[in-house]
C-alpha positions in Angstrom: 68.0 106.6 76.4 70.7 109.1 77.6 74.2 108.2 77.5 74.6 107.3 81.1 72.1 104.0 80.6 75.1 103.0 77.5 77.2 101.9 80.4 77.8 98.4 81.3 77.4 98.9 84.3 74.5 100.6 84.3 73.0 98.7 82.3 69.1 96.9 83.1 69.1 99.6 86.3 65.6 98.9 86.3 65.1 102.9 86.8 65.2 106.2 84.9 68.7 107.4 84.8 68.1 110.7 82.6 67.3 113.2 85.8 70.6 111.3 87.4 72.5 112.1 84.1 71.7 115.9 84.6 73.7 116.1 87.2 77.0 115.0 85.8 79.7 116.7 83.8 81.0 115.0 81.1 84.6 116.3 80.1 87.5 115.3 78.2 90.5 114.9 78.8 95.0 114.8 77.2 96.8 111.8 77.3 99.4 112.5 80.5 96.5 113.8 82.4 96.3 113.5 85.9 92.6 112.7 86.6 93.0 111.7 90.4 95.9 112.0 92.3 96.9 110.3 95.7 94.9 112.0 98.8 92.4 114.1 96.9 89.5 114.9 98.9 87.0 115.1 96.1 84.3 112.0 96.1 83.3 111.5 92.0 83.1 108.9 90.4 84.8 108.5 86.8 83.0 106.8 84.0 85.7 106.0 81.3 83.6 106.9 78.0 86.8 106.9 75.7 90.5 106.6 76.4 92.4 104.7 78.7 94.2 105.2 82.3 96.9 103.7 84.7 96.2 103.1 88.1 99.2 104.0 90.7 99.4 103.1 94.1 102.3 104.5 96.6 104.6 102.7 98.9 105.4 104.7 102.1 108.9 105.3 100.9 107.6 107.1 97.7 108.0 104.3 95.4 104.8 103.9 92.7 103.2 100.8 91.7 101.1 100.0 89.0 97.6 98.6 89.8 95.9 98.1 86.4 94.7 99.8 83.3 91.3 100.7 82.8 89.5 101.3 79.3 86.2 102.7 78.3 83.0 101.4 79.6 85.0 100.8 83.2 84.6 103.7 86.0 86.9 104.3 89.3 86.5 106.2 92.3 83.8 104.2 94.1 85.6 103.3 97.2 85.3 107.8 97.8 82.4 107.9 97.0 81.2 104.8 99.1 83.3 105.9 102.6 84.3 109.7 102.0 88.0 108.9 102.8 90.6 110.8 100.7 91.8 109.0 97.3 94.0 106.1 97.8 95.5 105.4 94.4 97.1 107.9 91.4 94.7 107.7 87.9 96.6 109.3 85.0 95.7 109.1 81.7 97.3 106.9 79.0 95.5 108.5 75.7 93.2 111.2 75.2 89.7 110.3 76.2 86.0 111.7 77.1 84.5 110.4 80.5 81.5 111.7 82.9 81.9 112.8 86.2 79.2 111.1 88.6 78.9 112.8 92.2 79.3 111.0 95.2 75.6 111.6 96.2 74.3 110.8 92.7 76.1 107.6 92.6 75.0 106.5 95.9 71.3 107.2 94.9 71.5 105.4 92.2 73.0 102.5 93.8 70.5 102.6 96.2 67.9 102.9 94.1 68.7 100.1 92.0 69.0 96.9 93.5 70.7 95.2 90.1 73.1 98.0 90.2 73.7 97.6 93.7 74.3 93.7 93.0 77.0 94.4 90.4 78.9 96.8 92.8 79.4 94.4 95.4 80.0 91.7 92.9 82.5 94.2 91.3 84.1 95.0 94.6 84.3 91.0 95.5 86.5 90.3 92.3 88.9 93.6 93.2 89.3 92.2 96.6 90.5 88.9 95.7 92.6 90.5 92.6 94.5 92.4 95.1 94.6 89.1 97.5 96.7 87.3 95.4 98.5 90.1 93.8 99.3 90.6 97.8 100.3 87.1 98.2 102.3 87.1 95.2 104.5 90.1 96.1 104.2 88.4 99.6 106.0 84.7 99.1 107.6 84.8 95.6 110.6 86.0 94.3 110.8 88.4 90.8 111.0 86.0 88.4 107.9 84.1 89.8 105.9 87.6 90.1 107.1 88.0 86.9 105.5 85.2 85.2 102.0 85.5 87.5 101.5 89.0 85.8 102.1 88.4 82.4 99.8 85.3 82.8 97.5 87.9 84.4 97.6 90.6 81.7 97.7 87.7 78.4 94.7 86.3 76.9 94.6 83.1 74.9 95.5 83.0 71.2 93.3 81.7 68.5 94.6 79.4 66.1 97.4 77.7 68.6 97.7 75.2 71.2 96.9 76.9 74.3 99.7 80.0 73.7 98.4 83.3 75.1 99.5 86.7 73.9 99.8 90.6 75.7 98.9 92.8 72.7 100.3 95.4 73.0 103.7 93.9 74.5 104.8 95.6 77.7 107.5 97.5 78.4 110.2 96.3 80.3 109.7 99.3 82.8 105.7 99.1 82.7 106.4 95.7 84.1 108.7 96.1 86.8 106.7 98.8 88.4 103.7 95.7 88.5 105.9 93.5 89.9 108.0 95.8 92.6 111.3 95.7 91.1 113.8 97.2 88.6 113.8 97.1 84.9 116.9 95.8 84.3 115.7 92.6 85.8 113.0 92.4 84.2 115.4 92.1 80.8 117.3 89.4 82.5 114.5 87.5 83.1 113.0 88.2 79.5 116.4 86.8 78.0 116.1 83.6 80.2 112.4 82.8 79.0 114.0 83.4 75.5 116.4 80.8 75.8 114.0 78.1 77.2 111.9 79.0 74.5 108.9 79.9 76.5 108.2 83.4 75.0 108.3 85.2 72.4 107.9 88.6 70.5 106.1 89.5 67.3 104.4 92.1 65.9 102.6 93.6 68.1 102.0 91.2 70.7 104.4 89.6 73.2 103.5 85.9 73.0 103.5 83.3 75.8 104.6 79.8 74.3 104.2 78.0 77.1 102.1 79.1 80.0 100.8 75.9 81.7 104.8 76.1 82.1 104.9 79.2 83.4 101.5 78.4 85.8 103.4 75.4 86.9 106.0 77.0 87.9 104.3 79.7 90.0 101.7 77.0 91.6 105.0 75.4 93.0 107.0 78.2 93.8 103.6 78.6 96.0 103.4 75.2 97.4 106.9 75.5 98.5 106.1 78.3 100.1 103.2 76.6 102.4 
């Protein structure tokens, strides 16, 4: 089995990927690396072997926006590769990593080729969608401090050993978070010293830890009600 069946998402394909998998480059890359950048004609899709990279969007004034991180075994690039229309979206590199470049034509064989594979890109493309639908929505009818706690609740998972606290590991930085949220990073420090005080988060080593969320989700379900 060649290294392109390893992938998740290639994963049962139901066909033989190893004359797919000689037509693609695997390549490493530096931490800082910019692997796509916004308008790029080229049509590849990126398989993250190793590393991990930040996705940037750009407002038409200039202003960047942070869409997500990606980590190995994920892949980006498809919506090229699927329409042939320039790149929408910055992906730079956050570490040192190794990933394989998949041409556009051998990804859409493959795709096409494979109806499981073919399932878990629409599925895949379904659950983007309605990430950005509510990160949209969000951004659309609630003010910082409400965006604010919507993405940390977003990026945290739950904490074993504790009644129902959730943790970001690695904590964020303040300036990481207000270009997720559209704002500046002094307010995100205001707002991190509020939560403080009403005891609802908390910082330790190595992990910024959410004391109360169904606080923080009641919160943002009725800053969203208000708003209907």
């Amino acid at each position: 089995m060649g290294r392109l069946a390893g992938f998740p998402f290639f994963k049962d394909a139901g066909v033989d990927l190893t004359s797919y998998e000689s037509r693609c480059i695997w390549r490493r890359f530096d931490a800082n690396e910019i692997l796509v950048d916004f308008d790029d004609a080229s049509t590849d899709v990126y398989l993250l072997a190793s590393g991990e990279v930040r996705i940037l969007n750009r407002t038409q004034s200039g202003k960047e926006v942070i869409l997500g991180e990606m980590r190995a075994g994920e892949f980006f690039g498809e919506l090229a590769a699927i329409d042939g229309v320039s790149r929408s979206a910055n992906v730079t590199a956050l570490t040192r990593g190794e990933l394989c470049v998949v041409p556009a034509a051998v990804f859409r064989e493959i795709v096409f080729a494979a109806p499981p594979i073919a399932d878990r890109l629409l599925r895949l493309l379904a659950k983007r969608v309605r990430m950005l639908n509510a990160r949209l929505m969000e951004h659309a009818v609630l003010d910082l401090r409400h965006r604010l706690y919507a993405e940390l609740l977003r990026l945290s998972t739950p904490r074993p050993g504790t009644d129902g606290e959730r943790a970001v590991s690695p904590p964020p930085y303040h300036h990481v978070l207000a270009a997720r949220i559209g704002c500046r990073r002094e307010q995100v420090t205001r707002e991190f010293t509020v939560m403080a005080q009403e005891g609802l988060v908390d910082r330790t080593r190595g992990a910024l830890i959410l004391r109360r969320p169904d606080i923080l989700e009641a919160r943002v379900a009725e800053a969203l009600r208000e708003d209907s």
